[in-house]
TORKOL-4160 file (C-alpha; in steps of 0.2 Angstrom, whole numbers, padded with zeros to 4 digits, m for minus):
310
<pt num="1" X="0078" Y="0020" Z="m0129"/>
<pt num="2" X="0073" Y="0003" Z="m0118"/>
<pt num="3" X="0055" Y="0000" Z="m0120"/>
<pt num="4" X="0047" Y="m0003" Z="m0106"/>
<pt num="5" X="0035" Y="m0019" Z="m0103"/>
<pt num="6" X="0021" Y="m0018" Z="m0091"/>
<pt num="7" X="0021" Y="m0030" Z="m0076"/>
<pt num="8" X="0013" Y="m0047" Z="m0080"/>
<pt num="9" X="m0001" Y="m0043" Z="m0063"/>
<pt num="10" X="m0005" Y="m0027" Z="m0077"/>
<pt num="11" X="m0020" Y="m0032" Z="m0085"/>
<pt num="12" X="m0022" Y="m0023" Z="m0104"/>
<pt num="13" X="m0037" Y="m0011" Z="m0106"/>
<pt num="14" X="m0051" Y="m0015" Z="m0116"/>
<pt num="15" X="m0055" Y="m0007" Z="m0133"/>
<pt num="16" X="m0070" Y="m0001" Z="m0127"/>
<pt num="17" X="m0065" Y="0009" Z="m0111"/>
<pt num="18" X="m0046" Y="0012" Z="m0110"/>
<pt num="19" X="m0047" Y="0024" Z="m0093"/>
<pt num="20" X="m0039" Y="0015" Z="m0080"/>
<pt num="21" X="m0047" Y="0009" Z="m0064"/>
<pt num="22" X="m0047" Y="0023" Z="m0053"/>
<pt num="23" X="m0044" Y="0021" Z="m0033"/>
<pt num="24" X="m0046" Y="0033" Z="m0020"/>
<pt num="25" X="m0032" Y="0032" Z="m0008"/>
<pt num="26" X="m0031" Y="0040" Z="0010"/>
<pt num="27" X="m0014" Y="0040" Z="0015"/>
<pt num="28" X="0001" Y="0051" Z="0023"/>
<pt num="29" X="0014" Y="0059" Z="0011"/>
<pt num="30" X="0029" Y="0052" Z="0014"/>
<pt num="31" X="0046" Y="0063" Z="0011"/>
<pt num="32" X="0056" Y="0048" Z="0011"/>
<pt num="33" X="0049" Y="0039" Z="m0004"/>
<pt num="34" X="0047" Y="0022" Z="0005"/>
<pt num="35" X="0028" Y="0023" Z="0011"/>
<pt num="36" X="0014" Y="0033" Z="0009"/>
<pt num="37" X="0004" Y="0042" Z="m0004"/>
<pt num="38" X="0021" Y="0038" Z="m0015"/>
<pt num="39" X="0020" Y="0019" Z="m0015"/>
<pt num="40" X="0001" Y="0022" Z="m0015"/>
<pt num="41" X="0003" Y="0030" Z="m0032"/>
<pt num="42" X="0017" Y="0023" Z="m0039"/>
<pt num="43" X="0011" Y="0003" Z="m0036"/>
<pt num="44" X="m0006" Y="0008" Z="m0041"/>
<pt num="45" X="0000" Y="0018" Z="m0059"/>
<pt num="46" X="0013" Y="0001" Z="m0059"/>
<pt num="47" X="0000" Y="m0013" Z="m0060"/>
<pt num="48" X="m0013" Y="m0002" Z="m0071"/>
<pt num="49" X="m0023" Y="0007" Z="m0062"/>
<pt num="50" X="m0025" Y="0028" Z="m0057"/>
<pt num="51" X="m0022" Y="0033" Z="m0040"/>
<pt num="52" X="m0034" Y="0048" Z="m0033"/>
<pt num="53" X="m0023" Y="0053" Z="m0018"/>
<pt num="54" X="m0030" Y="0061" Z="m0006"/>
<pt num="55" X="m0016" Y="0070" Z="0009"/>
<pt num="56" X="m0019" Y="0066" Z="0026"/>
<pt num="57" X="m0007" Y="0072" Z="0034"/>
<pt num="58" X="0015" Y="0071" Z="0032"/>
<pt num="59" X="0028" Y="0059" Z="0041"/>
<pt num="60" X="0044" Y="0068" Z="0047"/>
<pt num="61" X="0057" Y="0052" Z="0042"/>
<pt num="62" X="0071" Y="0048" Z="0033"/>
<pt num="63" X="0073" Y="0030" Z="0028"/>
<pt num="64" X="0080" Y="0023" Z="0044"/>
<pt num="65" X="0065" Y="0028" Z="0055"/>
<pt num="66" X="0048" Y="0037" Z="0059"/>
<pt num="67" X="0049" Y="0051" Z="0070"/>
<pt num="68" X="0034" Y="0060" Z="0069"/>
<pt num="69" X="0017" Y="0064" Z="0059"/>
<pt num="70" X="0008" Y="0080" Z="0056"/>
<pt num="71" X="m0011" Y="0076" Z="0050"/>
<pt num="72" X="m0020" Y="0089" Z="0042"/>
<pt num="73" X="m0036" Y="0097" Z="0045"/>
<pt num="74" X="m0051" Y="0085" Z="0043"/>
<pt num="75" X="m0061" Y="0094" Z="0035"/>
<pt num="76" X="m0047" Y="0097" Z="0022"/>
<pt num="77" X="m0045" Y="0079" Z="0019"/>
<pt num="78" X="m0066" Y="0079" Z="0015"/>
<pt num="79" X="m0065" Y="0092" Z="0006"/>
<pt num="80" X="m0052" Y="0084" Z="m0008"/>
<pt num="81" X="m0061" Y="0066" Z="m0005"/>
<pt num="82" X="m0079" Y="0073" Z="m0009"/>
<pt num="83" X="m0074" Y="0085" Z="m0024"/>
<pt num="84" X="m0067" Y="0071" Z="m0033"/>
<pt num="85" X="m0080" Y="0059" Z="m0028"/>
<pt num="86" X="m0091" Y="0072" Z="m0038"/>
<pt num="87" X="m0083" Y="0070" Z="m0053"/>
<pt num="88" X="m0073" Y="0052" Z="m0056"/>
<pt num="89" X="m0081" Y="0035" Z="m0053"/>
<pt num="90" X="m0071" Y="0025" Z="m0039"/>
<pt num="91" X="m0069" Y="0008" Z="m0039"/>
<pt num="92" X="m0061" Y="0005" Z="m0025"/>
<pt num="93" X="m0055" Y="0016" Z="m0011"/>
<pt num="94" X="m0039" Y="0012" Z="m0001"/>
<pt num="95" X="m0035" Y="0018" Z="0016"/>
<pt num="96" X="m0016" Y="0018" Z="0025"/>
<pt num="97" X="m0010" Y="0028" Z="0039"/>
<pt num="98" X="m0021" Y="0045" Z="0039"/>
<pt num="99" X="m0015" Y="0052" Z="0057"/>
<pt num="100" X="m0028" Y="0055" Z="0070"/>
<pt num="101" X="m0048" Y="0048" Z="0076"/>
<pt num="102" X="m0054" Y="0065" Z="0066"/>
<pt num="103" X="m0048" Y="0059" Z="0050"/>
<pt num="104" X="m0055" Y="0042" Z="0050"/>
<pt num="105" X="m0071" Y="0048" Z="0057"/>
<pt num="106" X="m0071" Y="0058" Z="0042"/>
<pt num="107" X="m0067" Y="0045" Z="0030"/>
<pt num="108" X="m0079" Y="0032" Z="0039"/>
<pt num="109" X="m0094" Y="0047" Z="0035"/>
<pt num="110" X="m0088" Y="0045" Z="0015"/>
<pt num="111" X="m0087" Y="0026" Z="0015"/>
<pt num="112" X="m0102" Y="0027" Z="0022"/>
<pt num="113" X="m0110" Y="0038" Z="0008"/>
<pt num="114" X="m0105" Y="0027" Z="m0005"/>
<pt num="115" X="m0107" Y="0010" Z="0001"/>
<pt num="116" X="m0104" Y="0000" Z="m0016"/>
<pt num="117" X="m0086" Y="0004" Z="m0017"/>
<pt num="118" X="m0075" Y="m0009" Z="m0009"/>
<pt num="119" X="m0063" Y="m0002" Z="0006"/>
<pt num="120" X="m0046" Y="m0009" Z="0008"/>
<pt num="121" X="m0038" Y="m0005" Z="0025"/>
<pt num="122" X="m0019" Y="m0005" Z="0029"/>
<pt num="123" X="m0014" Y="m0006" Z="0047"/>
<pt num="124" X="0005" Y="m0002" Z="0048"/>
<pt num="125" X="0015" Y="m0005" Z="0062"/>
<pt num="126" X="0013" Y="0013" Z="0074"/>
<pt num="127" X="0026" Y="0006" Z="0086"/>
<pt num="128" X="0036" Y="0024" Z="0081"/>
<pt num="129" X="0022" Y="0035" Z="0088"/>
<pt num="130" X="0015" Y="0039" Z="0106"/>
<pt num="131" X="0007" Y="0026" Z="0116"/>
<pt num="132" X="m0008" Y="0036" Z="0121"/>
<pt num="133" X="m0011" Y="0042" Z="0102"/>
<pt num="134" X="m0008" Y="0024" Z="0096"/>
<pt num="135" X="m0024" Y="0019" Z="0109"/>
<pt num="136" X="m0033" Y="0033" Z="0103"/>
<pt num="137" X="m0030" Y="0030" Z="0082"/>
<pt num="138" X="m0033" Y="0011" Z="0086"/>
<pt num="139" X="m0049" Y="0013" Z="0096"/>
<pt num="140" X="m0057" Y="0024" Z="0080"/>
<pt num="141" X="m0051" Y="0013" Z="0065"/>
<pt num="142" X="m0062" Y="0000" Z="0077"/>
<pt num="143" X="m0076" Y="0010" Z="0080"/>
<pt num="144" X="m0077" Y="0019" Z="0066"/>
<pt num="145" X="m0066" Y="0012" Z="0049"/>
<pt num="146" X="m0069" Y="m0007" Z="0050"/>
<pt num="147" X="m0087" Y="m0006" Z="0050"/>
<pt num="148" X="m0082" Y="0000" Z="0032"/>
<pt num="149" X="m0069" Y="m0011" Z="0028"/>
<pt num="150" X="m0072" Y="m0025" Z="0015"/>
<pt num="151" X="m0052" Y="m0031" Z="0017"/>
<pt num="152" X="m0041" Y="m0029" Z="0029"/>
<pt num="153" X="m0022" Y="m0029" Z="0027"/>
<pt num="154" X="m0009" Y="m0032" Z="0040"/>
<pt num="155" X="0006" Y="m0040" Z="0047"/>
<pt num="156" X="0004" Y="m0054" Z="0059"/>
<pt num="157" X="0012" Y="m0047" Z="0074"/>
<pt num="158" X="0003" Y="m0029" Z="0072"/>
<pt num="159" X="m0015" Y="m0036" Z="0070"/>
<pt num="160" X="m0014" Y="m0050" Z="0084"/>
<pt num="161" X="m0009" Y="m0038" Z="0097"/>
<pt num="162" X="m0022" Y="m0023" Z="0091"/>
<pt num="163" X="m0037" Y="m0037" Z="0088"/>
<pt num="164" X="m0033" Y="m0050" Z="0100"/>
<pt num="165" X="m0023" Y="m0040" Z="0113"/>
<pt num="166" X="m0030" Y="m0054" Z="0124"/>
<pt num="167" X="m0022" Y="m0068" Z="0117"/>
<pt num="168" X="m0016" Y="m0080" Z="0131"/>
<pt num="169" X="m0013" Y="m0097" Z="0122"/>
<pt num="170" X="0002" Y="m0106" Z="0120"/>
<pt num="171" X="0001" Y="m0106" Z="0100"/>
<pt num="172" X="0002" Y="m0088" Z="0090"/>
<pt num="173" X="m0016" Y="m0085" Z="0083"/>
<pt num="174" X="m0020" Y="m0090" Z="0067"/>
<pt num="175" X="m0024" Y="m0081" Z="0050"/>
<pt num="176" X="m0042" Y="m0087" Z="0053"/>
<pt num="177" X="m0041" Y="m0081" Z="0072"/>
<pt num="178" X="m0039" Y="m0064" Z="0066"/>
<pt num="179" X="m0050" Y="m0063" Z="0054"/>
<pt num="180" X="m0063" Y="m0070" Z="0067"/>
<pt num="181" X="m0058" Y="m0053" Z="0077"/>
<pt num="182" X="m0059" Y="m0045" Z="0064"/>
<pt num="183" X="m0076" Y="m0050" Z="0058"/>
<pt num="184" X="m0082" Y="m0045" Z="0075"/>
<pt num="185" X="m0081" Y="m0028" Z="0070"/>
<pt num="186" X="m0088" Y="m0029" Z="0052"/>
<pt num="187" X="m0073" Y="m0034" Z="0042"/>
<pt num="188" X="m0078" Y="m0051" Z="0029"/>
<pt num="189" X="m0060" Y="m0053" Z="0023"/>
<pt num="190" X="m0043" Y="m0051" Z="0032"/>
<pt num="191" X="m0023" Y="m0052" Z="0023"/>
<pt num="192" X="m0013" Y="m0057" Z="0036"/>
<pt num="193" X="0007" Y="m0055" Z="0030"/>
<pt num="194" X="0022" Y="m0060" Z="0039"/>
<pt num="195" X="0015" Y="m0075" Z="0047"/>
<pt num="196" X="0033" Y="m0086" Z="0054"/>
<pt num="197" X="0036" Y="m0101" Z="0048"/>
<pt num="198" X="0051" Y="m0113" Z="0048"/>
<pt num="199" X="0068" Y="m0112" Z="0039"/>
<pt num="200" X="0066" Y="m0093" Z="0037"/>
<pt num="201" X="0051" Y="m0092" Z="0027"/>
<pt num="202" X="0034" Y="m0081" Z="0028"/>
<pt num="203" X="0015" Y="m0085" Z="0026"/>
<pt num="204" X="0003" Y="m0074" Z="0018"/>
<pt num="205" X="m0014" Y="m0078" Z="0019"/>
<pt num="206" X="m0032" Y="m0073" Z="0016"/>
<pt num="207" X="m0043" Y="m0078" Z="0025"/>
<pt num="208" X="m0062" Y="m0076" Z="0034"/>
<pt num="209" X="m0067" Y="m0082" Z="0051"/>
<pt num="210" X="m0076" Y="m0097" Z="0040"/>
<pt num="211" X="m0061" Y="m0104" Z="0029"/>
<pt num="212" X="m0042" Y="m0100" Z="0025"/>
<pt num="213" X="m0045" Y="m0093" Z="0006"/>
<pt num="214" X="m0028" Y="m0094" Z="m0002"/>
<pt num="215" X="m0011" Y="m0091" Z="0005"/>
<pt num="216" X="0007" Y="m0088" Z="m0002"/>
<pt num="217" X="0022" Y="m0093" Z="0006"/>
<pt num="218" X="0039" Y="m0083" Z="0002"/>
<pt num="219" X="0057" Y="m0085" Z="0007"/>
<pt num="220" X="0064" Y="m0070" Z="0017"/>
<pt num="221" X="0074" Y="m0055" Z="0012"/>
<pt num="222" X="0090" Y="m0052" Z="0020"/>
<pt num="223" X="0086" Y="m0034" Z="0021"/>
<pt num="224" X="0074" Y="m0025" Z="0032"/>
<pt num="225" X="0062" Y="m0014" Z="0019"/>
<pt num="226" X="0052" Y="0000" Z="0023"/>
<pt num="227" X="0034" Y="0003" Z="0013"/>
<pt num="228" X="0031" Y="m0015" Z="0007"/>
<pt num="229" X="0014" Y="m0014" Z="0016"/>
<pt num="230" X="0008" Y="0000" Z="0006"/>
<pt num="231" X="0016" Y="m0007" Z="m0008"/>
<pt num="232" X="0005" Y="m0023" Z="m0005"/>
<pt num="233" X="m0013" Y="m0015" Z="m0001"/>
<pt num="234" X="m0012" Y="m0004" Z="m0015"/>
<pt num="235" X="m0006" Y="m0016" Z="m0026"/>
<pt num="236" X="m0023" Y="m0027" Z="m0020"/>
<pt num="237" X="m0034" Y="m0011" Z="m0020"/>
<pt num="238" X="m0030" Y="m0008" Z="m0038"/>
<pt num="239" X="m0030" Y="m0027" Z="m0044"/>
<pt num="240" X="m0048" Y="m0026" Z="m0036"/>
<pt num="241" X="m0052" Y="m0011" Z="m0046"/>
<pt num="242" X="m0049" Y="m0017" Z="m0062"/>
<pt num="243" X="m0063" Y="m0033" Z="m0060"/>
<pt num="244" X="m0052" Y="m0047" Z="m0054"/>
<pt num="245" X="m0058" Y="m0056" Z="m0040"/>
<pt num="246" X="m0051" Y="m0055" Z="m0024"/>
<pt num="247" X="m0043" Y="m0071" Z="m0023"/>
<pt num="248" X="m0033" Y="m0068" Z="m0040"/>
<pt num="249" X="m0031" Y="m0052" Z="m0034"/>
<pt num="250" X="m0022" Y="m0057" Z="m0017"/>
<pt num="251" X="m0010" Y="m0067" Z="m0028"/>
<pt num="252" X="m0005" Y="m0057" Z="m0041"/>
<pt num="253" X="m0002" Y="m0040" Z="m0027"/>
<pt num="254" X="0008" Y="m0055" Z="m0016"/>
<pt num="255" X="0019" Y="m0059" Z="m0033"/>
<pt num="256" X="0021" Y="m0040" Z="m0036"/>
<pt num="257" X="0026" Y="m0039" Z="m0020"/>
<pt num="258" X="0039" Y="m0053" Z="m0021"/>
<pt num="259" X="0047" Y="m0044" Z="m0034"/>
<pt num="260" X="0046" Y="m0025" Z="m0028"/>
<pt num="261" X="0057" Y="m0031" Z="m0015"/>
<pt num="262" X="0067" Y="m0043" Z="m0025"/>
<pt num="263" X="0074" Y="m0028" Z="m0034"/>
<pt num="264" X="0072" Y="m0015" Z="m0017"/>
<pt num="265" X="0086" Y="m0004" Z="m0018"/>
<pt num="266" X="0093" Y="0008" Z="m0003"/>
<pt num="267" X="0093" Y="0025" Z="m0007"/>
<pt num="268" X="0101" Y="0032" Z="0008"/>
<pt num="269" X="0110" Y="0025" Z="0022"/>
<pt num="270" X="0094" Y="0016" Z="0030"/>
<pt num="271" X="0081" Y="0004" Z="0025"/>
<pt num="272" X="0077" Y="m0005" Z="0008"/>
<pt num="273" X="0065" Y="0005" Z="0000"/>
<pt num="274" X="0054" Y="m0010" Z="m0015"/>
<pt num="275" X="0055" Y="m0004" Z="m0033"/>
<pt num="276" X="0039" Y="m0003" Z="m0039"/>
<pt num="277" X="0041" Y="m0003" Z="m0056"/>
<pt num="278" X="0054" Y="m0015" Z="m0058"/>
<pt num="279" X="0048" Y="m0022" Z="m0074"/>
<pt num="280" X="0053" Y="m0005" Z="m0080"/>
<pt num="281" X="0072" Y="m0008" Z="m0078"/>
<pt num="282" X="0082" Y="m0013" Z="m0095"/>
<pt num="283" X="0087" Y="m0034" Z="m0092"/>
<pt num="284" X="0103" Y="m0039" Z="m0092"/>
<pt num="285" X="0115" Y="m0036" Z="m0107"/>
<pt num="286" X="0099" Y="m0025" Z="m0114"/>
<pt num="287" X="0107" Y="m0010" Z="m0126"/>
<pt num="288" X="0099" Y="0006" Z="m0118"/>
<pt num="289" X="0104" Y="0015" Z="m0134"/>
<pt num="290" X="0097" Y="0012" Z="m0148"/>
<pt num="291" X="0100" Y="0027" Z="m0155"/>
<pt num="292" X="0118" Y="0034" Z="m0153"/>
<pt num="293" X="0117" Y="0048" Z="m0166"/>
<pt num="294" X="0106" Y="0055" Z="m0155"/>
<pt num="295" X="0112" Y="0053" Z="m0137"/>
<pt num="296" X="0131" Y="0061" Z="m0143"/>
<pt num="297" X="0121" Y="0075" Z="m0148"/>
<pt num="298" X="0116" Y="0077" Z="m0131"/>
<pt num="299" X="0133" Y="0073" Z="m0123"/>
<pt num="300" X="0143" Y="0083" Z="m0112"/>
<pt num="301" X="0131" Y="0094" Z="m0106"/>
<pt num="302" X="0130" Y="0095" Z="m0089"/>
<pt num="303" X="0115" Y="0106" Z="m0078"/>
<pt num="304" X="0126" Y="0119" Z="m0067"/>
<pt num="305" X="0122" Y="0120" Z="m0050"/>
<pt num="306" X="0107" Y="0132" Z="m0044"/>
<pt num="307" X="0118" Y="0145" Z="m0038"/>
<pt num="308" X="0128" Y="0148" Z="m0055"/>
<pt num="309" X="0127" Y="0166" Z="m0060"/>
<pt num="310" X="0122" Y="0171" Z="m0076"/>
């Protein structure tokens, strides 16, 4: 059996309280594996923490494309948020794609109720979905989400044109541009991911409208992945969760990041999908059976298929 080493991001629990950092994530389930509530729980279970999903909604995908959303009900999505408010302490609460203005009026009201838990807010790109519901969705995470958001996370291309639709410079806008729009609408920190630079590398930088806190500069993939957002605000959301500051925090979730996709694999016949718990996988030359006795024990048998009869 391969024993399996935490990632390095993973900080050990203390012998005083050995429950993990709980987080509250709004988020879509996602049949395709890439996005959604899966990366949500999965990076957040990766990097130490506990994820409390809560469903907004479903995309219908596979792993080549979005090609549409069903959102729940939002008084079902309080419903599960509020009852496990109730009865587990949050330390942070993460928010993705959750479908419709009803829903993130709804979360707006919880954030609201319990304003000493950090929000982190993902903005995906929504360039697979109607024009007139994308104005809508955009208009209330404004109004209603950022108000509540204490970072926001998002690539480049997708917050300048939602925040600075109006951009008519000659240069692209700046980290710290964005997080000045940003900051308009209540926001004090802004991740800004994907930021172009020369010789086919990224930036990815924290900043506020102030001062450019940190960044992190990657080389990129020749592969086009799907979920490495989520992967990368949950990753943040739970870093945040367990105490480490934010700026730590930004690093280490950009690292994980780094090496999710380093090891992405494509499960079907369209995008990279990151491995989250890459640090899970035996190393190269590693014997994955220590105990061969046992294994041939085992060998041979094979599960019939489900319409055998008996």
């Amino acid at each position: 059996m391969t024993t399996l080493t935490p990632p390095p991001s993973a900080p050990a629990a203390s012998d005083e309280d050995s429950t993990p950092a709980c987080v509250m994530v709004f988020n879509a389930s996602d049949p395709s594996g890439a996005g959604g509530l899966t990366a949500d729980i999965t990076t957040i279970a990766s990097v130490g923490g506990h994820a409390l999903p809560v469903v907004t909604g479903s995309y219908i995908r596979d792993t080549s494309e979005i090609f549409d959303h069903a959102a729940f009900d939002d008084e079902v999505v309080t419903e599960q948020a509020r009852t496990m408010l109730e009865d587990v302490p949050v330390q942070v609460i993460k928010v993705g794609f959750v479908g419709d203005p009803e829903n993130l009026s709804a979360i707006a009201e919880i954030s609201s109720d319990y304003p000493d838990i950090p929000v982190v807010a993902y903005m995906p790109n929504l360039s697979w979905w109607q024009e007139d519901k994308i104005d809508s969705y955009l208009d209330a995470f404004s109004e209603l989400l950022l108000p509540q958001t204490s970072v926001l996370v998002g690539n480049h291309s997708t917050l300048w044109r939602w925040l600075l639709p109006d951009w008519n410079s000659d240069r692209s806008p700046s980290a710290r541009d964005i997080a000045a729009a940003a900051a308009k609408q209540g926001v004090p920190y802004t991740l800004v991911t994907g930021i172009p630079l020369a010789e086919q590398h990224v930036d990815n930088v924290l900043a506020s409208p102030q001062s450019i806190l940190g960044h992190v500069q990657f080389e990129l993939f020749d592969a086009v992945f799907a979920g490495a957002g989520d992967t990368l605000s949950a990753a943040l959301a739970a870093l945040v969760a367990t105490g480490i500051d934010l700026g730590e925090a930004t690093s280490e979730a950009l690292s994980y990041l780094d090496r999710c996709l380093d090891a992405g694999f494509r499960p079907g016949m369209g995008h990279v999908i990151p491995d989250r718990l890459f640090w899970a996988q035996p190393e190269e030359g590693e014997d994955d059976n220590e105990n061969p006795d046992a294994s041939d024990t085992l060998a041979g048998f094979v599960i019939p298929p489900h319409d055998t009869q008996h």
